[in-house]
C-alpha positions as CSV (number, residue, x, y, z in Angstrom):
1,X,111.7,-15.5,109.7
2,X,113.9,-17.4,107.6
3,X,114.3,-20.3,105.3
4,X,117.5,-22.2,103.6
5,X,115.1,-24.0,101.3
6,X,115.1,-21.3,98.4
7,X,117.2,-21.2,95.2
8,X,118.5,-18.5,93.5
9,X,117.8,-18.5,89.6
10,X,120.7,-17.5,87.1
11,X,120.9,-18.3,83.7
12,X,125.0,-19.8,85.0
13,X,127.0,-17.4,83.3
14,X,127.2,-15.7,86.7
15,X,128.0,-18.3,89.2
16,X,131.9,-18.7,90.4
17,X,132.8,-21.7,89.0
18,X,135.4,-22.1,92.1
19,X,132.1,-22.1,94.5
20,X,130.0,-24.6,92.0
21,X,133.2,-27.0,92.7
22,X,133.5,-26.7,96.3
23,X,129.4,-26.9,96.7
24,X,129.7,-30.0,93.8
25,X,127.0,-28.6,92.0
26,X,126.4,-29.5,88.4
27,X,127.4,-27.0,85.2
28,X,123.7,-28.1,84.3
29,X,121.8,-26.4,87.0
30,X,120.2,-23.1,86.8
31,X,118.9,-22.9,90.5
32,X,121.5,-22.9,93.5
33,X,120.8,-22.4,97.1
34,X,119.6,-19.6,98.8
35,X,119.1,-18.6,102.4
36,X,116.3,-15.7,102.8
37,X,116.0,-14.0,105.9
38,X,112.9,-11.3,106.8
39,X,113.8,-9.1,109.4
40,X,111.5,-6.7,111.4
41,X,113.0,-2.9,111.5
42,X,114.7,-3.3,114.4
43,X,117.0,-6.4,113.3
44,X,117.9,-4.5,110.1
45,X,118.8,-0.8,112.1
46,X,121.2,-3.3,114.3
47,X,122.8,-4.7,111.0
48,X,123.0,-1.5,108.9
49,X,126.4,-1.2,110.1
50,X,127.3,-4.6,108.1
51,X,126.5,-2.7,104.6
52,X,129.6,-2.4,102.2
53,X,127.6,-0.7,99.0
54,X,123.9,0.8,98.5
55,X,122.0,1.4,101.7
56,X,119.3,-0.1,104.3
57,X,115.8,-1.5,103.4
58,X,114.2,-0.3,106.8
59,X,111.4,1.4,105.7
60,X,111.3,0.3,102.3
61,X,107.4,-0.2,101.4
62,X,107.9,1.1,97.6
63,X,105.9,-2.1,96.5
64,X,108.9,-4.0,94.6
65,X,111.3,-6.5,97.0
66,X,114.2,-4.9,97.7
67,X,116.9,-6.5,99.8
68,X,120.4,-7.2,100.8
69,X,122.6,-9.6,99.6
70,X,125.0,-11.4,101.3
71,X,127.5,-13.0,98.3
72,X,130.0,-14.7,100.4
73,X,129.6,-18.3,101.4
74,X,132.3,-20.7,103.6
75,X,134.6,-22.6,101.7
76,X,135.9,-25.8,102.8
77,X,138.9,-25.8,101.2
78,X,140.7,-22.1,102.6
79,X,138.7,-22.4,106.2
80,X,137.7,-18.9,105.9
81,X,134.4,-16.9,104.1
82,X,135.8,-15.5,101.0
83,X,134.2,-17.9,98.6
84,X,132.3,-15.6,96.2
85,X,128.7,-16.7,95.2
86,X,128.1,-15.0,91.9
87,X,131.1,-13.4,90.0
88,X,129.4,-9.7,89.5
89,X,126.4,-8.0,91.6
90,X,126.3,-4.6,92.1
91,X,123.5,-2.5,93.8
92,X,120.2,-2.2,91.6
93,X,120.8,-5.3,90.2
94,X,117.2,-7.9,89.9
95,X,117.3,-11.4,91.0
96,X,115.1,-14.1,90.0
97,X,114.5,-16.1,93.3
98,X,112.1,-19.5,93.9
99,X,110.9,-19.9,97.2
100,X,108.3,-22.1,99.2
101,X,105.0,-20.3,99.6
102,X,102.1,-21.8,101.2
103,X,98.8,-20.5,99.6
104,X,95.3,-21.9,101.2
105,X,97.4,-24.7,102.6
106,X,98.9,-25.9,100.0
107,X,102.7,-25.4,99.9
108,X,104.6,-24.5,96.4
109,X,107.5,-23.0,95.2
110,X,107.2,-19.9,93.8
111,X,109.3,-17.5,92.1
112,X,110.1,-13.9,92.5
113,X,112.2,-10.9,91.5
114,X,113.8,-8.8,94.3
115,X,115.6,-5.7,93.7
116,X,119.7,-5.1,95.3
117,X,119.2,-2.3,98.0
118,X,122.6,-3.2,99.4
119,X,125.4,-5.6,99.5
120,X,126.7,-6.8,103.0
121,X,130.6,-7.4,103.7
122,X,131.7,-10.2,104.5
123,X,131.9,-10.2,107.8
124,X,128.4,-10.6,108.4
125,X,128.5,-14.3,107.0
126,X,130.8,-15.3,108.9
127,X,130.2,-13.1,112.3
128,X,126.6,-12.3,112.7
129,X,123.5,-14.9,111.8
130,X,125.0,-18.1,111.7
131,X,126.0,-20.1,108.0
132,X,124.3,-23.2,109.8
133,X,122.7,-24.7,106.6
134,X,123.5,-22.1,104.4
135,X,125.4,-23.4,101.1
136,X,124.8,-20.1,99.0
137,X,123.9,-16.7,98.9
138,X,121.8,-15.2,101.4
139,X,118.9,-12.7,100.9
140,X,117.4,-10.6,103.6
141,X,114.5,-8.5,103.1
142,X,111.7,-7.0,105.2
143,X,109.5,-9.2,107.5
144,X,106.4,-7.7,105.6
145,X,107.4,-8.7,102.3
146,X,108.3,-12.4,103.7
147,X,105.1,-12.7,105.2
148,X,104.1,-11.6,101.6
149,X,105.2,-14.1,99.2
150,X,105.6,-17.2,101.5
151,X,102.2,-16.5,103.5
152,X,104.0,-17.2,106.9
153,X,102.2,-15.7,109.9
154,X,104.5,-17.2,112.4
155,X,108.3,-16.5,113.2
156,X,110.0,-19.7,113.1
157,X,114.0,-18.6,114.2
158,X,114.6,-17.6,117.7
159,X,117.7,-15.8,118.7
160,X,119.0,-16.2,122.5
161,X,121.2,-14.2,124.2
162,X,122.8,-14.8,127.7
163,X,125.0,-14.5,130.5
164,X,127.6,-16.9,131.0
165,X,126.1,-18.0,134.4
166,X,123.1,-18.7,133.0
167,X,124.4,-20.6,130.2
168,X,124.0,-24.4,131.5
169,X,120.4,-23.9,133.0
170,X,119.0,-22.1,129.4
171,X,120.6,-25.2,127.3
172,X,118.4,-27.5,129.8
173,X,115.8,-25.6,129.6
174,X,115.8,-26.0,125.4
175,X,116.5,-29.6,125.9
176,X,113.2,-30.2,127.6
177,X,111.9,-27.6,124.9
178,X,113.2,-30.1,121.7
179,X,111.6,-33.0,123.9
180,X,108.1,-31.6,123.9
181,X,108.2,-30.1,120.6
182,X,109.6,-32.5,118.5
183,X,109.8,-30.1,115.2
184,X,111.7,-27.6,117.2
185,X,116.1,-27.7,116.5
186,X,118.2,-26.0,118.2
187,X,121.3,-24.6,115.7
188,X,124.0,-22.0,115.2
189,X,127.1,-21.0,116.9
190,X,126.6,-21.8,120.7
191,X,125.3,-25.2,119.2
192,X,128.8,-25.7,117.4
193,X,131.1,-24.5,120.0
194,X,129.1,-27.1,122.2
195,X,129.8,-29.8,119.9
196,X,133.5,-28.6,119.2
197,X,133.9,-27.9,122.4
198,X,133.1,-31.8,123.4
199,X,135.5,-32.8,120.8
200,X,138.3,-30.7,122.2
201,X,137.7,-31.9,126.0
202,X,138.6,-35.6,124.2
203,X,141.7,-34.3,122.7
204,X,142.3,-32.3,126.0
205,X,142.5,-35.8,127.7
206,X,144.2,-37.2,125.2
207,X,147.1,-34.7,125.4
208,X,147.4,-34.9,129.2
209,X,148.1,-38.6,128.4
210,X,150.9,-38.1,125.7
211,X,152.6,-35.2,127.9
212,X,152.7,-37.8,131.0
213,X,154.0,-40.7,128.8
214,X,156.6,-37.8,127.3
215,X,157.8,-37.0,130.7
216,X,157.9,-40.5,131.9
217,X,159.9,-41.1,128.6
218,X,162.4,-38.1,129.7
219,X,162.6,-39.6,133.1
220,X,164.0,-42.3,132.6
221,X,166.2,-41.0,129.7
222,X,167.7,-39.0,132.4
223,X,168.2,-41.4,134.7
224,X,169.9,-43.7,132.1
225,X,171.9,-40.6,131.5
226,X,173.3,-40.1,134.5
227,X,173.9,-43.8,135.4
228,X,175.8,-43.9,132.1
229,X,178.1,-40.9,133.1
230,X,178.6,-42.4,136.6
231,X,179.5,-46.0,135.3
232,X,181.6,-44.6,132.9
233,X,183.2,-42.2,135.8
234,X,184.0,-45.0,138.3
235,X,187.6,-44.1,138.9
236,X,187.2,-40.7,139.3
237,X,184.6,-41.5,141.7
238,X,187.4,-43.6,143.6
239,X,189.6,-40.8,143.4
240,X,187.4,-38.6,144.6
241,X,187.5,-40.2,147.4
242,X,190.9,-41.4,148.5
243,X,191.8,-37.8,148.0
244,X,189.3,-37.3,151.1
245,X,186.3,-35.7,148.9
246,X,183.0,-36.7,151.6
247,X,180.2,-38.3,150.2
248,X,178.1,-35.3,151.2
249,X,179.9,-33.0,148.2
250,X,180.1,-35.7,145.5
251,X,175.9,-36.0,146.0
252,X,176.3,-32.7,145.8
253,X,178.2,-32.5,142.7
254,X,176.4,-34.5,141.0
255,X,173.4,-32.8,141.8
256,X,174.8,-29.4,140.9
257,X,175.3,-31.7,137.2
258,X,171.8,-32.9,137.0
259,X,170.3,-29.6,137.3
260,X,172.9,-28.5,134.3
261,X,171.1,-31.1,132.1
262,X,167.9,-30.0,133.1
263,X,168.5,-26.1,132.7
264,X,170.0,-27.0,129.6
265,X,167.3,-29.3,127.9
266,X,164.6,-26.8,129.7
267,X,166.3,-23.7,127.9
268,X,166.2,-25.7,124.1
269,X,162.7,-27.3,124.6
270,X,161.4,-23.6,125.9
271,X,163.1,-22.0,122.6
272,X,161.7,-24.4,120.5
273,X,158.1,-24.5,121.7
274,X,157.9,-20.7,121.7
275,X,158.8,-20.7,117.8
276,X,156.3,-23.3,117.5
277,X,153.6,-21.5,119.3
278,X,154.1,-18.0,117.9
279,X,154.2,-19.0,114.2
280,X,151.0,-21.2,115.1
281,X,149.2,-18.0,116.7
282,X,149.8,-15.9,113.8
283,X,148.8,-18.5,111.9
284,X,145.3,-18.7,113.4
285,X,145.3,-14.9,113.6
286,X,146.1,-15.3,109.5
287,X,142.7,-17.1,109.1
288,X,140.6,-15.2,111.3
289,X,141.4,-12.2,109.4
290,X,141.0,-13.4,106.2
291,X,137.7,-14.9,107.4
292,X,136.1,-11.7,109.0
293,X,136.8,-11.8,112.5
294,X,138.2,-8.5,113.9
295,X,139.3,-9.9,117.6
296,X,142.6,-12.0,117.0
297,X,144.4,-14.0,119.5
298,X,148.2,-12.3,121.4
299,X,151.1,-13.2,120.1
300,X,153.6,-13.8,123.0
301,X,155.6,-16.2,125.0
302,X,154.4,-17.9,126.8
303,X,155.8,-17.2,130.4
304,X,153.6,-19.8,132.6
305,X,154.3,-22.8,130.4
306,X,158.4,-21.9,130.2
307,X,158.6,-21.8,133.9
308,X,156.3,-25.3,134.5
309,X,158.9,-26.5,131.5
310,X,162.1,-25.6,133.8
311,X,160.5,-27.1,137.1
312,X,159.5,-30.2,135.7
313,X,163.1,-30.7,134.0
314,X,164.9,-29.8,137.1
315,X,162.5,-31.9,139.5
316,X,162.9,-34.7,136.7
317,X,166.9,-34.3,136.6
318,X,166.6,-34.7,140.9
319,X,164.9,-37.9,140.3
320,X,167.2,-39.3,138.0
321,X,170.4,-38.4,140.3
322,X,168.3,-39.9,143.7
323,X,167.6,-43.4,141.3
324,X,171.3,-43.5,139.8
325,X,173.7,-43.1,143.6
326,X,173.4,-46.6,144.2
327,X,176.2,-46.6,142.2
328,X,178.3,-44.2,143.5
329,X,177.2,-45.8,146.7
330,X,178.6,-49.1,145.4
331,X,182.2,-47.2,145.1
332,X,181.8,-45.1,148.4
């Protein structure tokens, strides 16, 4: 059960002023947003592990609200989930919350105190439920007591879980779902790494197209190279030959030249990139720490791409030699 439609009530002396900017919420309010969560036993015995102070609610039927609050929020500006929601809370502590009730039909917002039973690290924002929607604090307490002060008899989130094989016939299956339930939306992570993932295909095609205009570019800056070197080399060629030097072993020669360009400009580009890529991995391994994540990418070199880097140089250098002996040719 869960709802991002509630608001948590403070009297603003407790609010991070660096989340109010990010959020662009006014110094004049007094009620901010609030996700609330109830969760049956089960759901909150598979998150107990996410509790950094106080201790679980399962089981908690003492008649007040107690519950666990999540203080952490994303923040647009860093990329990670370390924006603080309220400056202090501590376990114990009451909050004032307002959230939509429905009461004999009629829907209202009503407003509640809940008691801290436990604060959750930050992880759990940013690796467990989903932040889809959520631009504040979150709440969870237990499905009774939800069921209690909003008067909801149905669940109305649905997790999914499932194989990768199994992945493109369930996401049809929820299209015709949305179709024939037109209230029904279909969030959370799988639904962002769907859209980013559609984004990165785009730039994926798009960077197939800058590498083959980049090696197209190289190509012929190769061949002007070696045409260069050979125009400018004319009488050695000559000599070359009336000293009795075959045509055979000057191709060969300049062959053997060719592929010390492409070795060459291979071995710098390789060096370069690595540098590149390293310092961008623990980069990204930078921000996933700082934002909760406990699996990081490898830092290493990357092997596979070094080699393809030293083949296509050396195949590229071949071509330019093959498109400049017409000139040699010419002196042959």
């Amino acid at each position: 059960m869960n709802n991002n439609d509630a608001f948590l009530v403070d009297n603003d002396r407790n609010i991070n002023v660096k989340y109010k900017k990010m959020y662009e919420l006014n110094d004049i309010n007094l009620e901010y947003p609030l996700a609330v969560r109830g969760y049956s036993d089960k759901m909150l015995q598979d998150r107990k592990s996410f509790i950094s102070e106080g201790k679980s609610i399962v089981g908690n039927n003492s008649g007040d609200i107690h519950c666990l609050f999540v203080n952490n929020v994303y923040s647009k500006a860093d990329g990670n989930f370390n924006l603080n929601v309220l400056k202090r809370i501590s376990v114990g502590d009451r909050l004032k919350i307002k959230i939509p009730s429905v009461d004999n039909k009629l829907a209202n917002l009503i407003e509640v105190e809940v008691t801290v039973s436990g604060i959750m690290d930050k992880k759990y924002a940013s690796s467990q439920d989903g932040s889809v929607g959520v631009r504040g604090g979150q709440i969870i307490i237990r499905e009774d007591d939800y069921k209690k002060i909003t008067g909801a008899e149905k669940y109305n989130k649905v997790f999914i879980t499932t194989k990768n094989g199994d992945v493109n016939g369930l996401n049809d299956f929820l299209g015709k779902t949305l179709l024939d339930n037109y209230v029904t939306s279909i969030g959370g992570k799988g639904e962002d790494m769907k859209f980013f993932g559609s984004y990165l295909k785009s730039e994926a095609r798009l960077n197939i197209v800058y590498q083959v205009l980049i090696l197209i570019l190289a190509t012929v800056n190769f061949i002007f190279i070696m045409r260069s070197n050979l125009i400018n080399r004319r009488e050695e060629v000559k000599i070359y030959r009336y000293i009795g030097m075959t045509k055979k072993v000057r191709q060969k020669i300049d062959f053997i030249e060719a592929l010390y360009y492409g070795i060459i400009s291979a071995l710098i580009s390789s060096i370069l990139a690595s540098i590149y890529h390293v310092n961008k991995v623990i980069n990204i391994n930078k921000d996933l720490i700082a934002s909760g994540f406990t699996k990081t990418m490898d830092v290493g070199i990357p092997l596979n791409q070094i080699i393809l880097i030293f083949l296509v140089y050396v195949f590229m250098s071949l071509i330019a030699v093959l498109f400049s002996w017409d000139i040699v040719r010419e002196e042959w």
